[in-house]
C-alpha positions as CSV (number, residue, x, y, z in Angstrom):
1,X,172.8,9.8,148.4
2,X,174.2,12.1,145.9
3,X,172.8,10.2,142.9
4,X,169.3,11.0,144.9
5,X,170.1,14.6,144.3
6,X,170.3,14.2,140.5
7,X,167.2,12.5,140.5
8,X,165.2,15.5,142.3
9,X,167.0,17.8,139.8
10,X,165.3,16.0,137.3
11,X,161.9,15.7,138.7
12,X,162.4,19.0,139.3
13,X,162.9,20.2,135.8
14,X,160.5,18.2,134.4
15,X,158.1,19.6,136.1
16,X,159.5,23.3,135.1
17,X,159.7,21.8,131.6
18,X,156.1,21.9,131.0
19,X,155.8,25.3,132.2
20,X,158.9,26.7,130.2
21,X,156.0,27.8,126.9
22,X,154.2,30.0,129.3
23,X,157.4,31.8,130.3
24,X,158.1,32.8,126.6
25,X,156.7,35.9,125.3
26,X,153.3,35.4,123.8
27,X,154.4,36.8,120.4
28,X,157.2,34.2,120.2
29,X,154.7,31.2,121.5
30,X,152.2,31.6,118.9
31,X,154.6,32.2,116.0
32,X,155.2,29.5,113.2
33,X,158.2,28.8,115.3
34,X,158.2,25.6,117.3
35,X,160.4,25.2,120.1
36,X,160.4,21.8,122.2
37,X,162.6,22.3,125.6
38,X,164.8,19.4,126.8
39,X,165.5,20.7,130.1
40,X,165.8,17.2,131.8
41,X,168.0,15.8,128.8
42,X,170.8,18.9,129.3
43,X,170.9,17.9,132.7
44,X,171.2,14.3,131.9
45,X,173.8,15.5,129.2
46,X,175.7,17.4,131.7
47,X,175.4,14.5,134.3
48,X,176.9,12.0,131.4
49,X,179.9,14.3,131.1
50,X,181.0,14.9,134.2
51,X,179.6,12.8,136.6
52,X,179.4,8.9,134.7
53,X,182.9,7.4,134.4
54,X,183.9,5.0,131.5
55,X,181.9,2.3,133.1
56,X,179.2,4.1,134.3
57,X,176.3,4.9,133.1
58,X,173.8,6.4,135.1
59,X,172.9,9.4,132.9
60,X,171.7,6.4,130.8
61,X,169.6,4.7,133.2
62,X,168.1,8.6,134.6
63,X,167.2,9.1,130.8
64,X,165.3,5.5,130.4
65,X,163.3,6.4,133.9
66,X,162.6,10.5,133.1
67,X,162.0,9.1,129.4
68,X,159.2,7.7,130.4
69,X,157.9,9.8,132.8
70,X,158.0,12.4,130.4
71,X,155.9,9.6,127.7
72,X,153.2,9.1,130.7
73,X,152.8,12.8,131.6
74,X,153.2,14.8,128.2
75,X,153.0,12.5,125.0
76,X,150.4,9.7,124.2
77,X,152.9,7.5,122.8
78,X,154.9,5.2,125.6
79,X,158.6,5.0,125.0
80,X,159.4,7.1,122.2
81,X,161.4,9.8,124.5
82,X,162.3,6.8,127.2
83,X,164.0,5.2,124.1
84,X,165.9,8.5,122.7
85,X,166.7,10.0,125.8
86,X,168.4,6.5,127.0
87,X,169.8,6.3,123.1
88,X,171.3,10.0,123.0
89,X,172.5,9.5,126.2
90,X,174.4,6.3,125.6
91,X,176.1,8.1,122.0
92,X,176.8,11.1,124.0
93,X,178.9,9.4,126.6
94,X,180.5,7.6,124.1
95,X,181.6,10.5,122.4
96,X,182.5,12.2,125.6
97,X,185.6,9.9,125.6
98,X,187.5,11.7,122.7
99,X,186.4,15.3,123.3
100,X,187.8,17.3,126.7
101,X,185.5,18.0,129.3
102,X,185.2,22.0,129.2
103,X,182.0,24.4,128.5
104,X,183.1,24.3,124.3
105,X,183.2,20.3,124.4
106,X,180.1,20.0,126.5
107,X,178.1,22.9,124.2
108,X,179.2,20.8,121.3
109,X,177.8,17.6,122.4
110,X,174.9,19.0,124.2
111,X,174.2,20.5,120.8
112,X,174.3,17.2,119.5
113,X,172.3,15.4,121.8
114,X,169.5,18.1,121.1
115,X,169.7,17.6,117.3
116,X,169.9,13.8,118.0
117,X,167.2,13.3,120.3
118,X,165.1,16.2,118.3
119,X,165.6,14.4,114.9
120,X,165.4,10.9,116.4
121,X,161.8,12.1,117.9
122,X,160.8,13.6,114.6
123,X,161.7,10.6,112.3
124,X,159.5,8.1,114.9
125,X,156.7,10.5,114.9
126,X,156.5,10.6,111.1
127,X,157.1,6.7,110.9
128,X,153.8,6.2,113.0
129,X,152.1,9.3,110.7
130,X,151.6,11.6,114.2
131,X,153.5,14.7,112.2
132,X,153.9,15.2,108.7
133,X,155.9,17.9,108.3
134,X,158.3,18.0,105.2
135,X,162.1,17.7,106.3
136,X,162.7,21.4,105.0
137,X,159.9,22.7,107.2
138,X,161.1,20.3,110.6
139,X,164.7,21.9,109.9
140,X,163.5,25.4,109.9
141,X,160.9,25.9,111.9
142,X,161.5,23.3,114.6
143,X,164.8,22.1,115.1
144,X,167.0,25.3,114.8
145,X,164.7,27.3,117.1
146,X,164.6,24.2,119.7
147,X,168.6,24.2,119.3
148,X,168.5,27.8,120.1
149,X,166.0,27.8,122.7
150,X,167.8,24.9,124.7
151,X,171.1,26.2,124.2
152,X,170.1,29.2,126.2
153,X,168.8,26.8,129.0
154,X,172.1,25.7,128.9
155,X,173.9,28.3,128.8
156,X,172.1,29.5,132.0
157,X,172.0,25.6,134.0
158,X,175.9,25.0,133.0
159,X,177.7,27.5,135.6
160,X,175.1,26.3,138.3
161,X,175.2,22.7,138.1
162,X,178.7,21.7,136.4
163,X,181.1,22.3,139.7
164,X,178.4,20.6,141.8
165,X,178.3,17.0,139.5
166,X,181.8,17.0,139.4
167,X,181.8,17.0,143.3
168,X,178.9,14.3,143.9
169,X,180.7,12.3,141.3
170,X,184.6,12.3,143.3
171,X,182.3,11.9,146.4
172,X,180.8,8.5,144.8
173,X,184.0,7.1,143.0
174,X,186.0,7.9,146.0
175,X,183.7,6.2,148.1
């Protein structure tokens, strides 16, 4: 039941995900700055660290399925996030291994998840000629400001949700 819960989490921020522009001042929204939010993939990156054991890996399999929901409702292109949220995931737990499970080590690889996944999605995009933005320009004007914005969001959804994974995720490996 409790794995239900993280699902719903994630419906639930990917539906607040395509609202999070119109929260934003409009000064900062029509800036030169671009800022992508990754709600659902902090969560997943939270879930990944403390929830997933060595041989678990739902984080992974809620990243493939949110992946492409996000594909179907906000990009034109099937599988690109489905494929790099599933792919950061599966890095991100990896790395979780060698690195302690408190806020610095999860900012750390939440930070790089969010350059992972960000970079990952720029480099396929330019491949199939959707963006052409020069590397210089994608490193200033997108990815910083999408590594700031999220690390807010995360700043924010870490106290609220950390405590609460680490319960469903004794409850299920007790069980």
């Amino acid at each position: 039941m409790k794995r239900y819960y993280i699902a719903l989490i994630c419906l639930l921020l990917l539906v607040m995900q395509g609202m999070a522009m119109s929260l934003l001042p409009s000064k900062l929204v029509y800036s030169n700055l671009l800022m992508t939010p990754h709600w659902v993939l902090l969560f997943l990156l939270i879930v990944a660290i403390f929830f997933d054991r060595d041989k678990t890996y739902f984080a992974v399999w809620y990243g493939m399925a949110f992946g492409l929901l996000l594909d179907i409702v906000y990009t034109g292109i099937l599988g690109v996030y489905m494929v790099t949220y599933g792919l950061v995931i599966y890095v991100i737990h990896g790395i979780n291994k060698t690195i302690h499970s408190n806020f610095i080590g999860a900012s750390l690889l939440v930070i790089l998840g969010i350059i992972l996944s960000d970079t990952l999605l720029y480099v396929i995009y330019s491949f199939v000629q959707i963006t052409s933005m020069p590397w210089g320009t994608y490193l200033i004007l997108r990815l910083l400001p999408t590594v700031a914005a999220n690390m807010i969001f995360f700043i924010i959804l870490y106290p609220v949700v950390k405590d609460r994974v680490k319960q469903w995720s004794e409850v299920i490996n007790n069980a």
